[in-house]
N, C-alpha and C positions, 0 to 999 in steps of 0.2 A: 826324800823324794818330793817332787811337786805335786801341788794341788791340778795341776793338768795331767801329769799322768793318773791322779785318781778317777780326777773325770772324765776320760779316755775308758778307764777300765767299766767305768760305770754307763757311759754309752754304750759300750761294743757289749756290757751283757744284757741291759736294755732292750736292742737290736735282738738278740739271742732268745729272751726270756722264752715268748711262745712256742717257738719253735722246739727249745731245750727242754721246756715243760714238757708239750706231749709226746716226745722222742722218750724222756725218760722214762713218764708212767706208763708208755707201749710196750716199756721192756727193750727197745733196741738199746740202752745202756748192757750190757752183759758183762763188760768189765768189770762194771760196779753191781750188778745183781749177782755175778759169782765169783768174783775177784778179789776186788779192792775193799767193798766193804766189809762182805764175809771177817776177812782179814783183818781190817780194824778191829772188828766188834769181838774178836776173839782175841784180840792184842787188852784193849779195855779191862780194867778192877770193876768190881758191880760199882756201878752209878747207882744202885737202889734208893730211893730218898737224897741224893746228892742235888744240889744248886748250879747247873751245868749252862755253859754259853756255850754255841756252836758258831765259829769263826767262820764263815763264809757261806751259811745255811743254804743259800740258793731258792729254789721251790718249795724244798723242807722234806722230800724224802726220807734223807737221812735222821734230818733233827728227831720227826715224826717218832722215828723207830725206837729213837734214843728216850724221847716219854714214854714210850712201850714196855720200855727196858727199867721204870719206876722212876726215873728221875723227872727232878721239875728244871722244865729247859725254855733258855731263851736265845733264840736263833738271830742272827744280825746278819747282813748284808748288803752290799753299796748298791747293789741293783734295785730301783723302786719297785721293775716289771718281774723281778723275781717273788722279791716279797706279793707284791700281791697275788700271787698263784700260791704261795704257801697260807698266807692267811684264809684263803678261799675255801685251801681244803682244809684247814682248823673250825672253818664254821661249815663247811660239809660234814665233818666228825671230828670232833672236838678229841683230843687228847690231851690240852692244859699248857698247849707249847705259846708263848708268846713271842712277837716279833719284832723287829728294832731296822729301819732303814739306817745305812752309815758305816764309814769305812772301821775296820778293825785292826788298821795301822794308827788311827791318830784317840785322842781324846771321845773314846763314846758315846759319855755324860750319863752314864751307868757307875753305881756308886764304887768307892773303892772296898775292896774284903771283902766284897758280897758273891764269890762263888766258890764252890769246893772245888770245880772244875772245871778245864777250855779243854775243849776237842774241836778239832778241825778236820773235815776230808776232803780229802785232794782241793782245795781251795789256794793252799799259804801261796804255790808256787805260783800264780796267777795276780799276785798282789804284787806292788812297786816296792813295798816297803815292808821288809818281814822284818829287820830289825824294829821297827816303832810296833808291828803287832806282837813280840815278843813281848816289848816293853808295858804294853797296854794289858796285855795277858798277865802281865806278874800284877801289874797294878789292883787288876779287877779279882784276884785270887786272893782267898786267906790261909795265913799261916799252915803248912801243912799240906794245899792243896796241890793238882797234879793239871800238866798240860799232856793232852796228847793228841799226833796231829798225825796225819799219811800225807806225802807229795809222791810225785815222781820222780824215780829214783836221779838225784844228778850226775851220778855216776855213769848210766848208762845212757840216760835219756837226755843226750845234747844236742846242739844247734846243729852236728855231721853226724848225726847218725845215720846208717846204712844196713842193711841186712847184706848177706855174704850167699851167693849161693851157687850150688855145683850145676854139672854140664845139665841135669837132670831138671834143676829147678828148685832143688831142695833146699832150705834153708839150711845153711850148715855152721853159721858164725855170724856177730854184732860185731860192727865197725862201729866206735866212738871216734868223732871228733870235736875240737873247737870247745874242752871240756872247760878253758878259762874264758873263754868270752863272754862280756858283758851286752851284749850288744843287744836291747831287745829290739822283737820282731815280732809280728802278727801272724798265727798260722791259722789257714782258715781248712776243716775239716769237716768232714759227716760222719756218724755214729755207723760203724760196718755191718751194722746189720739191719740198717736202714733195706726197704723195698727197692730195687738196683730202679723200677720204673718212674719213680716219683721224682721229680724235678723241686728240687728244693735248695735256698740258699744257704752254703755251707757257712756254720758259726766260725764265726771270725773272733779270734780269744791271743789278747795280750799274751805274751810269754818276756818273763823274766828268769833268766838263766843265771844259777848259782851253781856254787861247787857245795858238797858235802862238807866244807870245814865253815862257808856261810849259812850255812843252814845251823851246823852245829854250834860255833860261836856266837852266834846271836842269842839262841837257848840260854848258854852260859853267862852271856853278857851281860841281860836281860836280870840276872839274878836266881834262876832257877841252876836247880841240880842235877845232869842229866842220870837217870834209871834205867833207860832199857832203851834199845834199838832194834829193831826189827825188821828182817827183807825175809817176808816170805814168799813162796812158788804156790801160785795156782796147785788147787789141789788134784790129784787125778782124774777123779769125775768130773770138772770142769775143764779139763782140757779136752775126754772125751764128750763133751757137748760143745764147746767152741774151740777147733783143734787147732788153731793158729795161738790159741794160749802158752803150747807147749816150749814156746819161743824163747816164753818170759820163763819158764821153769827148767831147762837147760841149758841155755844161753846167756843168760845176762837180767841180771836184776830190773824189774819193774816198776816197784813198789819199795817205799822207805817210811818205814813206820817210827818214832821218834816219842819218849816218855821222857819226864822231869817234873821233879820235885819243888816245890816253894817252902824253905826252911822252917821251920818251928822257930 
């Protein structure tokens, strides 16, 4: 990929940061307060005392949690406007997370064999170049150590996708489309559980569209072993608290959780 599509992803989060930030820590994230990362974090081996990078940290919520969790982590990301919202709150309350501006498809200049573990959330699919952050991921791993990452699932979540629904309104079926196109596009959104009265500019976020065997051969390609894959469903009591979840938990996969090994 080009060095302009990097820079593209790094304006448009830029643009994004403040807004992304306080949407998040308000809690209108919900996907990812009851969904997605729940999910990961229960997908995860104890990190306890482990040397962890986090591929696409953002603000650092999640990083945040993952030093919670005992490990010593360093969080990276091409957005400068993100990083500085995460470092802000490392010196609001210090948890030991350190932070790295910089894309985590190319050369980081973070040393090599220096971590036990990469984890990513929801980040990879939003990047120009997952094969080169594969690459860079086995690089910055030692013998032994493990990647594990969440995107959206490509399976379900393509460039046509459509919800299906009867005379009533009900949702009754996912239409995928356009599951091979490469074509990226900008989709510009707001968090659903945004205040409907607030007038706010929707984030506007790069999408690069993969199939599930690009996701997966790169892992491969990369040098790593793949371990374990995971699509889990919303669990019950979070459907019964945000009910439009129950979508992703009879309908069609949402979430693609992905494990791999770095050989001995």
């Amino acid at each position: 990929m080009t060095d302009k599509a990097h820079h593209e992803v790094a304006a448009r989060w830029n643009q994004n940061a403040d807004q992304w930030t306080d949407d998040v820590r308000n809690g209108y994230d919900v996907y990812r307060d009851l969904f997605t990362f729940p999910a990961f974090v229960e997908f995860l081996p104890d990190i306890t005392g482990l040397d962890v990078i986090d591929f696409g940290c953002g603000e650092g919520t999640n990083t945040r949690h993952f030093a919670k969790m005992g490990a010593k982590v360093t969080g990276i990301d091409i957005s400068q406007g993100l990083i500085e919202h995460a470092r802000q709150a490392e010196i609001a309350d210090p948890v030991g997370v350190k932070y790295k501006v910089g894309s985590y498809s190319s050369e980081t200049g973070l040393p090599a064999s220096s971590f036990d573990a990469v984890v990513s959330t929801m980040a990879l699919m939003d990047g120009p170049d997952f094969q080169g952050a594969m690459n860079e991921a086995y690089r910055l791993v030692r013998p032994g150590a493990f990647i594990a990452f969440s995107v959206l699932h490509p399976c379900f979540i393509t460039p046509g996708l459509q919800w299906q629904k009867d005379e009533h309104g009900k949702t009754t079926g996912l239409c995928v489309a356009r599951y091979f196109s490469k074509e990226v596009f900008t989709e510009n959104w707001k968090f659903g559980n945004r205040p409907k009265d607030e007038n706010i500019v929707p984030f506007s976020v790069p999408r690069f569209p993969r199939t599930i065997g690009d996701y997966l051969n790169a892992v491969a390609f990369a040098g790593f072993r793949l371990t374990r894959i995971g699509e889990p469903q919303p669990t019950e009591d979070a459907c019964k608290i945000v009910p439009r979840f129950s979508r992703w938990r009879d309908l069609g996969a949402f979430l693609l959780l992905v494990m791999a090994e770095c050989p001995k």
